[in-house]
C-alpha positions, 0 to 999 in steps of 0.5 A: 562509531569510531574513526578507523574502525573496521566495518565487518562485510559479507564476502561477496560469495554466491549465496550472498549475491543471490541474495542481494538479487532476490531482495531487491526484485522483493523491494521492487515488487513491494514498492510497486503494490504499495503504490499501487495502493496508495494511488488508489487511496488517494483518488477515492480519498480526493472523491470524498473531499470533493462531496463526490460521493457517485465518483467515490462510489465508483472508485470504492470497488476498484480500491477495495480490490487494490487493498484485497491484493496487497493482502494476498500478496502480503504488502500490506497486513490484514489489519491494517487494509481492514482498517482502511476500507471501514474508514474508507466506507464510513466516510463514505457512506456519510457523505451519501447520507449528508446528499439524501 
């Protein structure tokens, strides 16, 4: 950008301002599913590399359900949670069958 170039600004009317509210009450919203998520991600993921496979079993359905609600609430993509419980579950069920 140039130096002195102008910078074009909505007018702060109140269709702008509301709309600057709503996005950050979705940003907010959006930002708490994905942690949620990755939380539960990560925990289940620290089970597994720890070859803890009756905490990683405990922790699957509660993750898994964490995914299924990201979905719903349309955080995440169907694919891509799809993708991370088939990942999830392989890795799991690998390390039950490296214990039997």
């Amino acid at each position: 950008m140039a130096q002195g170039t102008a910078v074009k600004h909505k007018k702060k009317t109140k269709s702008v301002l509301k709309n600057i509210r709503q996005t950050a009450r979705r940003a907010a919203i959006n930002r708490m599913n994905r942690t949620r998520v990755r939380t539960a991600m990560r925990r289940m993921r620290a089970a597994l590399g720890s070859a803890d496979a009756a905490g990683a079993q405990k922790l699957a359905s509660e993750t898994f359900s964490e995914l299924d609600k990201a979905i719903r609430k349309r955080t995440l993509s169907e694919n891509t949670a799809n993708r991370y419980k088939s990942r999830l579950t392989l890795a799991l069920n690998a390390l039950q069958a490296k214990k039997a």
